[in-house]
C-alpha positions as CSV (number, residue, x, y, z in Angstrom):
1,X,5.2,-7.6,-38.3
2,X,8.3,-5.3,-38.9
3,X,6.3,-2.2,-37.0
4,X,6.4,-5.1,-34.5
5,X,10.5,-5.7,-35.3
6,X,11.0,-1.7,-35.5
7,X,10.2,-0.8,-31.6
8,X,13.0,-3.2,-30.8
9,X,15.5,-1.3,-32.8
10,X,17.8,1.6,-31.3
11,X,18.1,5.0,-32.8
12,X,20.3,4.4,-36.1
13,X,19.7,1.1,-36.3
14,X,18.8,-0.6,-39.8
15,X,17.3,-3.7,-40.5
16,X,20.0,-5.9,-42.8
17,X,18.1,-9.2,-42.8
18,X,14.6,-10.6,-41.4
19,X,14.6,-14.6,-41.5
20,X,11.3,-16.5,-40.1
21,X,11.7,-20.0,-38.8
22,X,11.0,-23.3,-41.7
23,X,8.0,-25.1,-41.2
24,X,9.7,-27.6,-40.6
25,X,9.2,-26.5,-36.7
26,X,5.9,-26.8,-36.5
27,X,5.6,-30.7,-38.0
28,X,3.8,-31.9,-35.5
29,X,0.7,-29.4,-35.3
30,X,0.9,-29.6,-39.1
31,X,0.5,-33.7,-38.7
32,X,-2.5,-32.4,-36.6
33,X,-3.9,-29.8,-39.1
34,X,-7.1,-31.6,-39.7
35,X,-7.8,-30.0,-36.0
36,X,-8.0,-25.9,-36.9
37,X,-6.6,-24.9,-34.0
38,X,-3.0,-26.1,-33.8
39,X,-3.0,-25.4,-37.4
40,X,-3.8,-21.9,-36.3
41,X,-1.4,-21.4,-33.4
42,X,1.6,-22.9,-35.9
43,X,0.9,-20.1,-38.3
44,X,0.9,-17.4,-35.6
45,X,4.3,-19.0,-33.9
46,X,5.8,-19.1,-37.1
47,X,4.8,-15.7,-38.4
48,X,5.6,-13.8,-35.3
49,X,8.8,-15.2,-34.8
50,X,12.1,-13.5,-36.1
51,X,15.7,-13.7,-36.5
52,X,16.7,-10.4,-37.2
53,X,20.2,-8.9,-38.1
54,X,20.7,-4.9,-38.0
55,X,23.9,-2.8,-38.8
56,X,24.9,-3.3,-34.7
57,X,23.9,-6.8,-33.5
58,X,21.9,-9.9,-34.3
59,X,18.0,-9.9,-32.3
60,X,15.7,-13.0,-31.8
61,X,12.0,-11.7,-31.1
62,X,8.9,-13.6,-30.7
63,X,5.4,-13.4,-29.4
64,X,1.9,-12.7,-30.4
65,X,1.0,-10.2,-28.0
66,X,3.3,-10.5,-25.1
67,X,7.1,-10.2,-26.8
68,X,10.2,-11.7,-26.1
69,X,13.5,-10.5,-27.3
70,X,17.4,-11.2,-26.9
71,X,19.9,-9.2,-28.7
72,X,23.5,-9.1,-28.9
73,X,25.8,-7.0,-30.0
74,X,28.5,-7.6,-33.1
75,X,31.6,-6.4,-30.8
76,X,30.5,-9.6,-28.6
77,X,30.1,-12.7,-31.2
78,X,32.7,-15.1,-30.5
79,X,31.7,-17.7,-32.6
80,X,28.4,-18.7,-34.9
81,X,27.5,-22.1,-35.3
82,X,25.4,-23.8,-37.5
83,X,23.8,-27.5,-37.0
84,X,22.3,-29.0,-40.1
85,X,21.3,-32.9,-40.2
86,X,20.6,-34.8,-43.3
87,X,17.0,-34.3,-43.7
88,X,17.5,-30.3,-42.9
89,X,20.4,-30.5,-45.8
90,X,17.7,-31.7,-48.3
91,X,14.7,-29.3,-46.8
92,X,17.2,-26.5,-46.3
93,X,17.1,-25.6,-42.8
94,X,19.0,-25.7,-39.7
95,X,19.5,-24.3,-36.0
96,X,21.9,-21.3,-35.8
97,X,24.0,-21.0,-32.6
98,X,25.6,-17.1,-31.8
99,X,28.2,-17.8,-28.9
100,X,29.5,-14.9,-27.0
101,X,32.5,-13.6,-25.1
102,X,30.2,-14.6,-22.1
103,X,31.5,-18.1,-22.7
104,X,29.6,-21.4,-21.7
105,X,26.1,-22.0,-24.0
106,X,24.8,-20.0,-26.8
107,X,23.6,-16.9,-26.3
108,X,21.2,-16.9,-29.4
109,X,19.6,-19.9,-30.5
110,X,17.2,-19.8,-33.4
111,X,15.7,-23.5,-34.3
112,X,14.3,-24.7,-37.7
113,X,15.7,-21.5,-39.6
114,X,15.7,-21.7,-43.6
115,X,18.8,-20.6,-45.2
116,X,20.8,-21.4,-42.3
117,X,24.1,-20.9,-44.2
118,X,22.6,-17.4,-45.7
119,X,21.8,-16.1,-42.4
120,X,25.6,-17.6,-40.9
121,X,26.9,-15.3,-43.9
122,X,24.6,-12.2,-43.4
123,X,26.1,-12.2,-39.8
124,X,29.5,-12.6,-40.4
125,X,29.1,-9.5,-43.8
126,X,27.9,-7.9,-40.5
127,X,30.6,-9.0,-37.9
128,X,33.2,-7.8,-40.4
129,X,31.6,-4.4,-41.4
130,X,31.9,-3.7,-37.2
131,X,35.5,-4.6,-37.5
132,X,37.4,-3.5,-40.4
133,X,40.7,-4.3,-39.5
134,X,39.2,-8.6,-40.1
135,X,37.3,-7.1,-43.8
């Protein structure tokens, strides 16, 4: 998956962190796993889909064989938010929200991530390393 990951990268650009969604998204195909195939298409969805944060911006990609991808750039992060109920708390996972200087609803938003306080942090380090007069 990261040749997948690499064409979506610009010239320079290094991968910091890769972060795949929890499981915890794909609950009710795995309530249905005694059928194969949504057991199947939860495994694909959740193995071809990607938070990714480079040394410039923050990317969500997903897709099988068509793709979809959203980036934004460091220099336009307002604002990260990270929404983590009780049960998400205990199972470690949460929904990450990247606001921008757009204004109005979140640019990025990656459901069901693990490690969503991790991957807050990883953005920030990032954030920070594009402005050092805030490091």
């Amino acid at each position: 998956m990261k040749r997948k990951i690499q064409k979506h990268l610009h010239e320079n650009e290094e991968i910091l962190h890769i972060e795949i969604p929890s499981w915890m998204k794909y609950h009710k195909e795995i309530i249905l796993s005694p059928l194969i195939l949504p057991l199947i298409h939860a495994v694909l969805r959740k193995y071809s889909t990607h938070l990714v944060i480079t040394n410039d911006r923050v990317l969500t990609r997903h897709g099988i064989i068509g793709e979809h991808s959203k980036g934004v750039k460091f220099d336009n992060i307002t604002t990260i938010k990270v929404h983590q109920s009780a049960m998400g708390a205990l199972m470690n996972y949460g929904h990450i929200h990247v606001h921008t200087q757009s204004g109005g609803h979140a640019d990025l938003n990656f459901h069901f991530i693990k490690n969503p306080i991790t991957v807050k942090k990883a953005i920030e380090r990032g954030m920070n390393s594009k402005n050092p007069l805030e490091a």
